[in-house]
Backbone as ProteinMPNN parsed JSONL, in Angstrom:
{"seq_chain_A": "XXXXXXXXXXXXXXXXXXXXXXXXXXXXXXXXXXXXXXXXXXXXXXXXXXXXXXXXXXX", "coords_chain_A": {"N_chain_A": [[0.83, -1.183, 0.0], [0.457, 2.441, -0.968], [-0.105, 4.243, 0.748], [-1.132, 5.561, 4.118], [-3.365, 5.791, 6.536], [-4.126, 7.345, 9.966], [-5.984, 7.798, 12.143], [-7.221, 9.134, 15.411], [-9.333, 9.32, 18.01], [-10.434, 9.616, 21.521], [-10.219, 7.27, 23.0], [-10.044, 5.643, 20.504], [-8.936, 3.627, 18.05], [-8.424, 4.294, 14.182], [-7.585, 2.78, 11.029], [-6.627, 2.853, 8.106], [-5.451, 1.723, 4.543], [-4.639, 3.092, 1.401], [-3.989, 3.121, -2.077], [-4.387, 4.991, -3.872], [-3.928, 8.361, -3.666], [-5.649, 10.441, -4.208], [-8.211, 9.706, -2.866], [-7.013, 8.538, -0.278], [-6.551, 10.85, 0.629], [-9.093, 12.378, 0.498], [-10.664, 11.039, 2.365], [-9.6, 11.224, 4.711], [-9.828, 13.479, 4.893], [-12.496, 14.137, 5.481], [-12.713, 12.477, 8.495], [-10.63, 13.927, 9.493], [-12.384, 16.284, 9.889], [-14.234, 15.507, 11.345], [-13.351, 15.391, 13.732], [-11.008, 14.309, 14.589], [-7.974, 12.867, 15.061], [-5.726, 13.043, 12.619], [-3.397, 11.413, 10.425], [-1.507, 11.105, 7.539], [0.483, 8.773, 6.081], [3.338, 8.326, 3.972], [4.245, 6.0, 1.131], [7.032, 6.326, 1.703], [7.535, 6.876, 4.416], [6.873, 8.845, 4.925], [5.219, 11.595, 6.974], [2.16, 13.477, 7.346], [0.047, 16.015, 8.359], [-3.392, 17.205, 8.618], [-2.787, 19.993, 7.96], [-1.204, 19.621, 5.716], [-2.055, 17.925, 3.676], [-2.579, 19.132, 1.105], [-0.066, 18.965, -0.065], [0.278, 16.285, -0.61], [-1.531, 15.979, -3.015], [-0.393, 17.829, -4.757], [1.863, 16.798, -5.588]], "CA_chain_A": [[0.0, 0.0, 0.0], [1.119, 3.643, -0.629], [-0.924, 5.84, 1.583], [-1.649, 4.952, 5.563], [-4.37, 6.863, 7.152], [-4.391, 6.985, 11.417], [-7.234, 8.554, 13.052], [-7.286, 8.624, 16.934], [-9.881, 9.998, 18.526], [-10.187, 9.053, 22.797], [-9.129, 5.97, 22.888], [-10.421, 4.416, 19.64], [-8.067, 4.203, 16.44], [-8.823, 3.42, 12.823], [-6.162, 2.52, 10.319], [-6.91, 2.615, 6.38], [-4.649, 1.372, 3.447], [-5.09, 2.909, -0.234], [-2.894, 2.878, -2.944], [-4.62, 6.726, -4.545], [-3.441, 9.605, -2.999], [-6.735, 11.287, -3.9], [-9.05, 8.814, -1.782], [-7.38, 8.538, 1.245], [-6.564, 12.447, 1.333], [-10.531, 12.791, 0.87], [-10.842, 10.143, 3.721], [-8.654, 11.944, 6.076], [-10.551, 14.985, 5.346], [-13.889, 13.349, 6.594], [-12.236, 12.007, 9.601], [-10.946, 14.952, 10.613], [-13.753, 17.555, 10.097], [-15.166, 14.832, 12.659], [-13.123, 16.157, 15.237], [-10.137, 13.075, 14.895], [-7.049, 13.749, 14.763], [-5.67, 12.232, 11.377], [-1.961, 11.915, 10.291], [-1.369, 9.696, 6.636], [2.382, 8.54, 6.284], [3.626, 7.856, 2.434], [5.511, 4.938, 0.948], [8.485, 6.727, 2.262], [7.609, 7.156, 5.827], [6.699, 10.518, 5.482], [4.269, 11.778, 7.367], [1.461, 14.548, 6.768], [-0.984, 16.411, 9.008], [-4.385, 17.902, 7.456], [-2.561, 21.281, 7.048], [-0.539, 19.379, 5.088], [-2.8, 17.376, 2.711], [-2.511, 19.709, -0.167], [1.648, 18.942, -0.617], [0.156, 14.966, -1.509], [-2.212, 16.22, -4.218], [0.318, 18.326, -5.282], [2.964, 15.6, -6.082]], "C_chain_A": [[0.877, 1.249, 0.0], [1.348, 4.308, 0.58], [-0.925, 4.863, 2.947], [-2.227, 6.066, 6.158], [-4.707, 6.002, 8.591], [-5.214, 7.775, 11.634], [-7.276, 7.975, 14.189], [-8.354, 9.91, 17.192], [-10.255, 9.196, 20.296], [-9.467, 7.706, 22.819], [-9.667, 4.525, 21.52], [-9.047, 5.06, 18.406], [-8.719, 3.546, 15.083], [-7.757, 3.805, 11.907], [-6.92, 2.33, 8.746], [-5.36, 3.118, 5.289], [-5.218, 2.294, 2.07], [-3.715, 3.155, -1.049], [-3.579, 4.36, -3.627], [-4.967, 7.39, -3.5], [-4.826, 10.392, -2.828], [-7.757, 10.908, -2.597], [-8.279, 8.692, -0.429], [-7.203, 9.971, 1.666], [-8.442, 12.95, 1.79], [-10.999, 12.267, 2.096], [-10.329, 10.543, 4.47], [-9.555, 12.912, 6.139], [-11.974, 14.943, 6.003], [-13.629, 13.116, 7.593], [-11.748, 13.228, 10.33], [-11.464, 16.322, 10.956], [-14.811, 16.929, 11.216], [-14.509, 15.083, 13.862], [-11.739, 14.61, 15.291], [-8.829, 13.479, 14.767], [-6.444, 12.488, 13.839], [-3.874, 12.343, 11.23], [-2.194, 10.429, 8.694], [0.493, 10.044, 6.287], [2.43, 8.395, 5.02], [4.222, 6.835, 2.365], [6.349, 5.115, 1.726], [8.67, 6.861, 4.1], [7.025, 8.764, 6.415], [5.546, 10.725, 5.891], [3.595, 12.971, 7.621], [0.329, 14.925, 7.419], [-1.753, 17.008, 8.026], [-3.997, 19.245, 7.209], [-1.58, 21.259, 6.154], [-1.055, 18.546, 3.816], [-2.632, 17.75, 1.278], [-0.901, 18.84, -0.897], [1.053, 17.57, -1.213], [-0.753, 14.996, -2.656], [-1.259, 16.678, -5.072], [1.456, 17.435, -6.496], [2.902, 14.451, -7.039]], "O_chain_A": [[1.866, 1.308, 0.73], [2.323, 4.738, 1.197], [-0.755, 3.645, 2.882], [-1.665, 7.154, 6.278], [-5.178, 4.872, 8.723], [-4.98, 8.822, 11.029], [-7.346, 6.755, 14.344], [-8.274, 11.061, 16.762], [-10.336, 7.973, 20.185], [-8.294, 7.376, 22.649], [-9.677, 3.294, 21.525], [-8.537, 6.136, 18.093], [-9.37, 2.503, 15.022], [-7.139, 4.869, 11.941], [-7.812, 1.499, 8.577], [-4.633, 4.11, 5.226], [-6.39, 2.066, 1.771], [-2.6, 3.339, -0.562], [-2.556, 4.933, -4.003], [-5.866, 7.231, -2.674], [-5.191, 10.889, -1.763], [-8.004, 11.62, -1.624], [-8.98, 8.754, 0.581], [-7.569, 10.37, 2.772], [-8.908, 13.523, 2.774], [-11.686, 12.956, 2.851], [-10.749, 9.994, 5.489], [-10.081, 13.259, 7.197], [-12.389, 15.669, 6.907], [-14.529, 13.637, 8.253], [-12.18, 13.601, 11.42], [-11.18, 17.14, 11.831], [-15.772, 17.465, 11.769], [-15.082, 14.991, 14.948], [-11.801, 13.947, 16.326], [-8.638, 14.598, 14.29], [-6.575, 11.298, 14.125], [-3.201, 13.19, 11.817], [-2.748, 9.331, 8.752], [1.272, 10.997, 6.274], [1.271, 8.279, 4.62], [4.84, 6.472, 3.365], [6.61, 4.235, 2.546], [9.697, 6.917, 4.777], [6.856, 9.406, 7.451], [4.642, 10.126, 5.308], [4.325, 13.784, 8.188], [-0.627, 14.196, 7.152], [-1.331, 17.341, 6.919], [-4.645, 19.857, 6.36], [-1.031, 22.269, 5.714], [-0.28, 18.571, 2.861], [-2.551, 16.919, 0.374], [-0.805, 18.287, -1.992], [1.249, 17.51, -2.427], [-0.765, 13.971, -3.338], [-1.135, 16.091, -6.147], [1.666, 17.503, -7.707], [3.885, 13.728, -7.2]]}, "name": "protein", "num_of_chains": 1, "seq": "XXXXXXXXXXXXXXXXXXXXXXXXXXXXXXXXXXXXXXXXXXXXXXXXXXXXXXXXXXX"}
């Protein structure tokens, strides 16, 4: 898988795989307009908060 999408919110987590950049950025952005706090990592390790979302469309 490319993409890795964490969402923690109290003490629950949810973990999602995709391989397009567009879909899980849109999926992060649902998750955390719900109040979650979201982080998706890249192939590389890198890792990208939602005021950072744009730089993986970008690329």
């Amino acid at each position: 898988m490319a993409y890795k999408m964490v969402a923690e919110r109290d003490n629950e987590t949810v973990k999602v795989e995709r391989e397009s950049t567009w879909l899980i950025v849109a999926k992060a952005r649902i998750w955390a307009s719900e109040g979650w706090r979201v982080v998706i990592t890249d192939k590389d390790g890198k890792s990208y908060a939602p005021d950072e979302f744009d730089k993986l469309l970008a690329a």
